[in-house]
Structure formats: structure tokens, C-alpha cells
C-alpha positions as CSV (number, residue, x, y, z in Angstrom):
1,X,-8.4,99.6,61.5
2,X,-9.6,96.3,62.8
3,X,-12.2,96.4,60.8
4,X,-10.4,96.6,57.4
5,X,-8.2,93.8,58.4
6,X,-11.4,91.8,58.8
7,X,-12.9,93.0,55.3
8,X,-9.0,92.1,54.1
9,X,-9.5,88.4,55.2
10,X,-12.0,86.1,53.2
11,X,-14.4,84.1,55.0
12,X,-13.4,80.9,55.2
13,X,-17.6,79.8,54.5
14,X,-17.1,82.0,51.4
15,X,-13.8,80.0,49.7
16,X,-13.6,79.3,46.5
17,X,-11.6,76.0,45.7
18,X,-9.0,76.0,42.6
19,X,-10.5,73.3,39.9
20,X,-8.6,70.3,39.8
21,X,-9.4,69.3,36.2
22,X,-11.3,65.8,35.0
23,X,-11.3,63.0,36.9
24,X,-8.5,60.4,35.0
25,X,-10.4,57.0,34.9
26,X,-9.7,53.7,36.2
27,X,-8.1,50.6,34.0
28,X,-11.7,48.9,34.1
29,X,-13.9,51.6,33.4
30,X,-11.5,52.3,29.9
31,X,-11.9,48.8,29.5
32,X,-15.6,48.3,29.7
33,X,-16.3,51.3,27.4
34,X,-13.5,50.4,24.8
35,X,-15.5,47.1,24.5
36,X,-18.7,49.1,24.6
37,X,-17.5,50.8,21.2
38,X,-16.5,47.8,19.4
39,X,-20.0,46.4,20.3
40,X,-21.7,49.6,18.7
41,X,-19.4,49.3,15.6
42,X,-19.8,46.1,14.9
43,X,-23.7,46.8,15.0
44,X,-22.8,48.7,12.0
45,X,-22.8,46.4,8.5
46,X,-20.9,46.8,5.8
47,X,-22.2,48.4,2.5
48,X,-21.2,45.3,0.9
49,X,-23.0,43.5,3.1
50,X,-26.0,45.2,3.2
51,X,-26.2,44.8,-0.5
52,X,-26.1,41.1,-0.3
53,X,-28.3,40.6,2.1
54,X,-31.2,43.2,0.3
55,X,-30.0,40.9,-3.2
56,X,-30.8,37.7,-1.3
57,X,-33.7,38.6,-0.2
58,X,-35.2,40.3,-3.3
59,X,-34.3,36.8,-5.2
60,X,-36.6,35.0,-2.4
61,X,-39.6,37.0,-2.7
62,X,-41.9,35.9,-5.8
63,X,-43.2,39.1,-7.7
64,X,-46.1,36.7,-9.0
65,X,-48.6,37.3,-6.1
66,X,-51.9,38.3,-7.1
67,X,-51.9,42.4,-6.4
68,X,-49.6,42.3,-8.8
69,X,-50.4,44.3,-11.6
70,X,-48.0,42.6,-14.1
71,X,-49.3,39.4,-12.4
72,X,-53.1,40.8,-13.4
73,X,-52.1,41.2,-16.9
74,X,-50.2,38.6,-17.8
75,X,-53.1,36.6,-16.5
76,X,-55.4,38.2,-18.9
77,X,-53.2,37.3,-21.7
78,X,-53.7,33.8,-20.4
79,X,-51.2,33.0,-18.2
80,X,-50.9,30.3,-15.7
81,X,-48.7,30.2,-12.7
82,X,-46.6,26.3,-12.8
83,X,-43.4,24.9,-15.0
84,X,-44.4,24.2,-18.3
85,X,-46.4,20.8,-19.0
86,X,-46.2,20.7,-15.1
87,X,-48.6,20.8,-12.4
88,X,-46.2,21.6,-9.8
89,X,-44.2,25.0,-10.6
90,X,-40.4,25.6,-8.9
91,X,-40.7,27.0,-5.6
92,X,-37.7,28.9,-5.5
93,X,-35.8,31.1,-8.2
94,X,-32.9,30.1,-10.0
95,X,-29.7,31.0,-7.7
96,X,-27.4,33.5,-9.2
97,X,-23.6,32.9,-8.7
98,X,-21.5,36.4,-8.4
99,X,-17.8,36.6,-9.7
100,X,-15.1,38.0,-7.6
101,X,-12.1,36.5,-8.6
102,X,-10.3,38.1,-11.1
103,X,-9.9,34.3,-13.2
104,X,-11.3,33.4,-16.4
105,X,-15.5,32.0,-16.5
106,X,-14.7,28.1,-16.4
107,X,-11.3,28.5,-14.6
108,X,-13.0,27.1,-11.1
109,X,-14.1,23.8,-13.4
110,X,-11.2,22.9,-14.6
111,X,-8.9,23.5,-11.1
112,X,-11.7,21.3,-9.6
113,X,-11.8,18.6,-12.5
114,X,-7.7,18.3,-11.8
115,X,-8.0,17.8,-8.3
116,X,-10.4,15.3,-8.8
117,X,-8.2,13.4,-10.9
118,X,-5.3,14.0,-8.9
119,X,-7.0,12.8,-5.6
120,X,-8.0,9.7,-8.0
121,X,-4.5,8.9,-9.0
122,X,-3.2,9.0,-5.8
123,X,-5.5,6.7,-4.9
124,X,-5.0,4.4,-7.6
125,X,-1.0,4.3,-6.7
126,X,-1.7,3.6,-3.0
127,X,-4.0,0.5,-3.6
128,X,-1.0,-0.8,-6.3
129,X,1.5,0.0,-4.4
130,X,-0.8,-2.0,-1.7
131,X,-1.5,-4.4,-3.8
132,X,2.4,-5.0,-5.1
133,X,3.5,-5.5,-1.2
134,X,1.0,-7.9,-1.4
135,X,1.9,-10.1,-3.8
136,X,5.7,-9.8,-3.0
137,X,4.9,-11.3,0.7
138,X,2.8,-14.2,-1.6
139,X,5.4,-14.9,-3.9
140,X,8.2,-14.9,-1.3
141,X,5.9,-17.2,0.7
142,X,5.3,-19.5,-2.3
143,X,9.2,-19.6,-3.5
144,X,9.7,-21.1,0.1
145,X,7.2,-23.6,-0.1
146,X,8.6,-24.7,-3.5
147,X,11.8,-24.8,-2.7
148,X,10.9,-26.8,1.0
149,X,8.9,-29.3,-1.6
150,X,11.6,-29.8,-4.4
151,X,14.3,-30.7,-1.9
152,X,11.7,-33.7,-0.2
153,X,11.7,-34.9,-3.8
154,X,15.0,-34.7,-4.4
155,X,15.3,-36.5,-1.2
156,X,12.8,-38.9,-2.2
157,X,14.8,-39.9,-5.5
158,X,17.7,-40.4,-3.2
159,X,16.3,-42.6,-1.1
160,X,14.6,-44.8,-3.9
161,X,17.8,-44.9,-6.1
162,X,21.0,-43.9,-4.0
163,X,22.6,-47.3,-4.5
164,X,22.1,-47.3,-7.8
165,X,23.2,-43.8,-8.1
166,X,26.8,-44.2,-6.6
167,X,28.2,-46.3,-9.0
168,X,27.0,-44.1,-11.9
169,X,28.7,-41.3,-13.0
170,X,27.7,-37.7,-11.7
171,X,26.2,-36.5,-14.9
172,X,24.7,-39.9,-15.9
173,X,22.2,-39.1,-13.2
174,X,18.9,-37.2,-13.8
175,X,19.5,-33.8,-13.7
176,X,16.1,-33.1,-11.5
177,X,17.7,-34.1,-8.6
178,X,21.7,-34.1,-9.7
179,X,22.4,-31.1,-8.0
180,X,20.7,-32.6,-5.0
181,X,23.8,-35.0,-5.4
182,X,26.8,-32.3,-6.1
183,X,25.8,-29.9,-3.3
184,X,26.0,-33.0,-0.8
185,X,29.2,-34.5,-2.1
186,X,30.7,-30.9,-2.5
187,X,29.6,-30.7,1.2
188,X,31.1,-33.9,2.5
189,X,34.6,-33.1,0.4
190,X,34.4,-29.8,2.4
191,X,34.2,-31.4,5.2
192,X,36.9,-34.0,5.0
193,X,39.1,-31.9,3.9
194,X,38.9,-29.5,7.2
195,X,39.3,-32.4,9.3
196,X,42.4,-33.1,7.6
197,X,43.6,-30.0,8.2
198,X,42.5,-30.0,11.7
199,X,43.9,-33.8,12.4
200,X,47.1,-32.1,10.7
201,X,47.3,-29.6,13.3
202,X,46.7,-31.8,16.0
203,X,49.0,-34.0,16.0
204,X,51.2,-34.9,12.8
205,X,51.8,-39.0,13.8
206,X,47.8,-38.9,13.5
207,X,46.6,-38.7,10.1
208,X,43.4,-39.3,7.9
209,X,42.8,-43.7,7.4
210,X,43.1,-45.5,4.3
211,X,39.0,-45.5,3.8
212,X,39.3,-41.5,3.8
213,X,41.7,-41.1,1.5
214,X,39.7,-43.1,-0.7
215,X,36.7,-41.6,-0.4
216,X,38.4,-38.6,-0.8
217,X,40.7,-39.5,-4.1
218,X,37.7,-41.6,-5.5
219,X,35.6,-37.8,-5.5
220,X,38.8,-35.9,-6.2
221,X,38.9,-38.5,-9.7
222,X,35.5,-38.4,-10.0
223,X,35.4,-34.5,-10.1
224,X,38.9,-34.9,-12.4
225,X,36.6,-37.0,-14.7
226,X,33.8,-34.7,-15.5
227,X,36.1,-31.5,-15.5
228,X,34.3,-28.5,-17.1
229,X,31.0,-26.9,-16.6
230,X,27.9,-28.6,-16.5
231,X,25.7,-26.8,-18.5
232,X,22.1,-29.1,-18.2
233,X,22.3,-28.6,-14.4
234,X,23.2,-25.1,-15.0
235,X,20.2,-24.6,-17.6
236,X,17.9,-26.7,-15.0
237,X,18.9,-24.0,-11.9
238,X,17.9,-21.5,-14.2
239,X,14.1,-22.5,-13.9
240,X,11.4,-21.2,-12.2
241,X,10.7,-23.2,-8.0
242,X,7.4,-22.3,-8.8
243,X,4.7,-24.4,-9.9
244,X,3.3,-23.5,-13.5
245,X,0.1,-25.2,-12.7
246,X,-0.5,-23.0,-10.0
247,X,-0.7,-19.7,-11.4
248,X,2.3,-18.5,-9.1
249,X,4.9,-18.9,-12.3
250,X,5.9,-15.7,-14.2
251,X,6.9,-17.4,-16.6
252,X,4.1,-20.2,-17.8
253,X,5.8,-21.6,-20.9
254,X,9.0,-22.8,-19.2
255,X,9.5,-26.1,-17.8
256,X,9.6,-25.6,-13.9
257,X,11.3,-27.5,-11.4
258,X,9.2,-29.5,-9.3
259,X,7.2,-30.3,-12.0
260,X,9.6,-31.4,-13.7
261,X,10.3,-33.8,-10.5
262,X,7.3,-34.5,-9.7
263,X,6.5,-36.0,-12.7
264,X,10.2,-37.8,-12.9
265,X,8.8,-39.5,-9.2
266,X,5.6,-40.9,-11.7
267,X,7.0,-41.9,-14.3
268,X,10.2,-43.6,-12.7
269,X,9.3,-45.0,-9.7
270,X,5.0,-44.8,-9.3
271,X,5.6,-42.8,-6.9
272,X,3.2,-39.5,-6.2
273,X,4.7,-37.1,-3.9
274,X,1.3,-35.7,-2.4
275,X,0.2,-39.7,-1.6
276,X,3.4,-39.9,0.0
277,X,3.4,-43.8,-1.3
278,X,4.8,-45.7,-4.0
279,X,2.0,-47.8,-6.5
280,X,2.5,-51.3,-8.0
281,X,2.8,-49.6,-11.6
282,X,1.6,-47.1,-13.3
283,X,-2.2,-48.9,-13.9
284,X,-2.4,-48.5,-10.4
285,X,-1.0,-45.0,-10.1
286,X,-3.4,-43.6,-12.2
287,X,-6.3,-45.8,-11.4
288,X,-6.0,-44.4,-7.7
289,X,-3.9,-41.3,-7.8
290,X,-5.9,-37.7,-8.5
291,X,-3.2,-36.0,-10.1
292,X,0.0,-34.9,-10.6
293,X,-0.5,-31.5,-8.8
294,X,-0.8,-30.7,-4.8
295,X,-4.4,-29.1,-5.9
296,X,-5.9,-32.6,-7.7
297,X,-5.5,-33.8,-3.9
């Protein structure tokens, strides 16, 4: 009996192990062969490729070697490896250009040829556009100057002819510098007239003296007198500042303002407004005067 229970019991030298199935692999082993794949396939070319490639280099290898045996007969017929009336022959073949669009032969030329020319008018526009700033700064510059300049000789004709000018009537005066005139009496009545109102309100015993009021009536009459609209000075305003002699006037055929003074200064007084000095006569201005204009000096 004890011996069947030790046939019934399996040696434990003897025992057979259940199979546990594959072994599941770590995240860097999947990892290292994953890439290991894409390496292999990407070994692999296209068929489109290949084709190219084998294209390519058919095109660069020259059939007109000497084992040729077309190259054996066409010599025979006489021919002569160069270009014709050449010594030197083209080294390469003629490159061949394959179509894959689906757009019409020519399309690629003209798309090209419009961006060219849009490319170029853009450019164009930027350098005018450039080139307009430009000459707006100038011409503001300029209308400064001008202006700066025709005021000196308005206060120029002032000084050589202000006594003479009060007891003339407004509009009897030149009209190159008669504005000069109306926008400094129209300044002064301004201003007498607000400190009359501010005398007023001070104190009402004080009031404006007798030599006020008559300056005041004498440019209140005055005004009364030439009543209406005075069109020269209005059509003299209307001029050009700028010098016509300088290139800077749109306007070339019109009569511009400080030429117009300037040459009232010579012909009036002798006097040149770039000398800053008044001549003897006019022998002597234009003996020893250059010119009318800032550029002549």
C-alpha cells in the first residue's frame, strides 16, 4: 500500500510547469523596434521616385561613346561629335521639364509675368507715395519761409513810409503791404476796445481819455469811409507766398506775393531786401545789387 501511494505522488525533480505564455515587452523595447520599422520603410523608395531618378540619370549619360554601334555608323556616314560650326560641343543634354499640374502649357508664364508686374507697381506706389511725403514736408517748409520773408518786407515798407502812410487813406496804400496795415489796425481797435470794456468794469468814474476816443473814432470813421469789401487786397491774398522764380510755385504764370514786394522795395525805395540796405538810386542799385531774387545773392 505504501508503495502505490508513492507511485500516486509525482516527483517533485520530475514537475512539469504550466506555460505562462509570451513575455509582454517593455515601453522601450516597443519603442526601439517601432522606430526600427520606419527606418526599414523608409529605405523603401517610391515607384515614382525610382522612376525619376533612373530618368535623370539616363538624360546624363551620353549614348555617343565610341562602342557605340550607332556612334560607329554615324561616323562612317561622316559624322563628327561638336555643335555645329563649333569646336566646343554642349556638355550636357537639353533638360526636359515634366507637367503635373493639371493648367494649360503657358499658364506658369503668364502667373509669373503678373507678379512681376504687380511686385513692380507696388513698388512704383511706395517710392511716389515716398516721394509725395517728401515734397509736402518741402513745400510746407518753403510756405513758412515765404511767408516769414513777406512779413520782414511788409515791415520794411512800414518802416520806410509809415508817416507818410497815416495820413493816406487805407486803400490809397499799395496793396503789397495794405494788409500788413489792416491786420495791425484791426488788432489795435481790438484791443482798445477790450480795455474799454475792462476799464468799464472796473470802475465806472474811470473811463477811456480823450486821445482814445480819438484814435478810436478816427479808425471807426476811417473804417465808415471805405465801407465795403476790398476786392484788390482780396484778389492779392489770393496769390501764391511762394516764389515763382524758385521753382516752388504751382502756379508759375501768376503774380506771387513777395515778388511782387520785393520788386515794390526796388522800385520805390532802392531798397533790395537780401542786401538788407537802401542804394542812392536806382544807377546804384543795379550797378551793385545781383538781383532781385534770394538766389542772385
Amino acid at each position: 500500500m505504501s508503495g502505490n501511494i508513492e507511485n500516486d505522488l509525482d516527483d517533485y525533480m520530475t514537475m512539469t510547469l504550466p506555460d505562462v505564455g509570451p513575455k509582454i515587452d517593455s515601453y522601450v523595447k516597443k519603442r526601439t523596434r517601432k522606430l526600427n520599422e520606419q527606418h526599414e520603410r523608409s529605405k523603401t523608395r517610391a515607384p515614382l521616385k525610382v522612376a525619376e531618378e533612373k530618368r535623370i540619370e539616363g538624360l546624363k549619360t551620353s549614348i555617343l561613346v565610341e562602342q557605340n554601334k550607332g556612334m560607329k555608323m554615324m561616323k562612317l556616314m561622316g559624322y563628327s561629335q561638336g555643335g555645329l560650326g563649333k569646336n566646343q560641343g554642349r556638355t550636357e543634354p537639353v533638360s526636359l521639364t515634366f507637367k503635373e499640374d493639371r493648367t494649360g502649357i503657358g499658364h506658369s508664364t503668364t502667373v509669373k509675368r503678373k507678379l512681376e508686374e504687380a511686385v513692380e507697381e507696388e513698388t512704383k506706389r511706395q517710392q511716389t507715395e515716398k516721394m509725395t511725403y517728401q515734397e509736402r514736408v518741402r513745400l510746407f517748409h518753403d510756405e513758412k519761409k515765404y511767408e516769414g520773408q513777406m512779413y520782414a518786407c511788409q515791415r520794411i515798407c512800414e518802416l520806410l513810409e509809415g508817416d507818410e502812410a497815416e495820413s493816406k487813406p487805407l486803400r490809397s496804400i499799395n496793396v503789397v503791404w495794405r494788409g500788413f496795415l489792416v491786420e495791425r489796425q484791426t488788432a489795435e481797435r481790438e484791443k482798445l476796445i477790450r480795455k474799454q470794456i475792462t476799464d468799464r468794469t472796473e470802475t465806472i468814474s474811470h473811463s477811456i481819455g480823450p486821445d482814445d476816443y480819438k484814435r478810436k473814432d478816427a479808425v471807426i470813421e476811417e473804417e465808415d469811409e471805405e465801407d465795403g469789401p476790398d476786392e484788390e487786397l482780396e484778389e492779392f491774398n489770393s496769390l501764391k507766398v511762394y516764389n515763382s522764380m524758385l521753382g516752388t510755385a504751382t502756379d508759375c504764370e501768376s503774380i506771387e506775393k513777395l515778388d511782387r514786394l520785393l520788386k515794390y522795395l526796388r522800385d520805390k525805395h532802392a531798397y533790395c531786401f537780401w542786401c538788407g540796405c537802401a542804394y542812392d538810386n536806382q544807377e546804384d542799385l543795379e550797378e551793385n545789387c545781383p538781383g532781385i531774387h534770394e538766389e542772385d545773392h
